[in-house]
N, C-alpha and C positions, 0 to 999 in steps of 0.2 A: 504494500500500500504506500502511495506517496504519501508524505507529507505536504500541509499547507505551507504556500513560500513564506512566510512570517518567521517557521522555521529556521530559516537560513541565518539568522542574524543568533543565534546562541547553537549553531553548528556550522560555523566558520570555518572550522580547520575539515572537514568534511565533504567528498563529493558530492555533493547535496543532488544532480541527478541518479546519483548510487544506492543514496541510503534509504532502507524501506524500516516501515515498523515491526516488520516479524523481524528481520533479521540480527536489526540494532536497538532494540527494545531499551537492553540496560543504557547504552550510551545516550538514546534520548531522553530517559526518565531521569536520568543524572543530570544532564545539561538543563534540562526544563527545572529540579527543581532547585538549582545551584544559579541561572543565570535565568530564569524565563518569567515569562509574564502571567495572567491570568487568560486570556486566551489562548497560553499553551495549556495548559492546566484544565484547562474546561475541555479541549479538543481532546487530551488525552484519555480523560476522565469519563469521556463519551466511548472514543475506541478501546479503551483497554480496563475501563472500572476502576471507582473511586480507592476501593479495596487494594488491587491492586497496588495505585500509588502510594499510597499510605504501607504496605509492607514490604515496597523495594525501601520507603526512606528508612523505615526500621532494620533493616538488614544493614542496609551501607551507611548507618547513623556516620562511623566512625571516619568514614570516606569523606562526607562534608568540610566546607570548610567554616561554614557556620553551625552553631550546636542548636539554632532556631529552628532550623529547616526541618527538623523531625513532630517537635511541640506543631509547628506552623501546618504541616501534613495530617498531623494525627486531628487540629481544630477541623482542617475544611474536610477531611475523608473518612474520619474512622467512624462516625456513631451517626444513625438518619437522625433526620430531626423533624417533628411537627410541621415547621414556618420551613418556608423555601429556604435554601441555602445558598451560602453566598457564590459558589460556583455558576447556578445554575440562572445568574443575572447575567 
């Protein structure tokens, strides 16, 4: 699957014609939550489940290079909530 070109701007160093989501999963879930925005975030959260993001940040907590990025994962992904959530604006 391609990616949307908004992509291109936090996979710089990347053949960005090359890179697909099955194949480079971990490197874009890294990149999006170390450099990306919230419509990488919502894109991805749509293809690959909220779930998902939130237990790659837990695995590669140590990988970060902020100690927020896991806290900040685990608000928007881990638990549903009642009231819409903030991804889903």
């Amino acid at each position: 699957m391609n990616l949307p070109k908004y992509f291109k701007s936090i996979l710089w160093f990347a053949d960005f014609n090359n890179i697909s989501l099955e194949k480079d999963k971990n490197v874009i879930l890294f990149q999006t939550l170390e450099k990306g925005r919230m419509e990488h975030l919502r894109f991805l959260a749509k293809m690959l489940g909220a779930k998902t993001i939130y237990n790659f940040a837990k695995k590669n907590s140590k990988r970060f290079s902020r100690k927020s990025i896991v806290p900040f994962a685990k608000t928007l992904f881990d638990k549903p909530s009642p009231v819409p959530h903030p991804i889903d604006k």
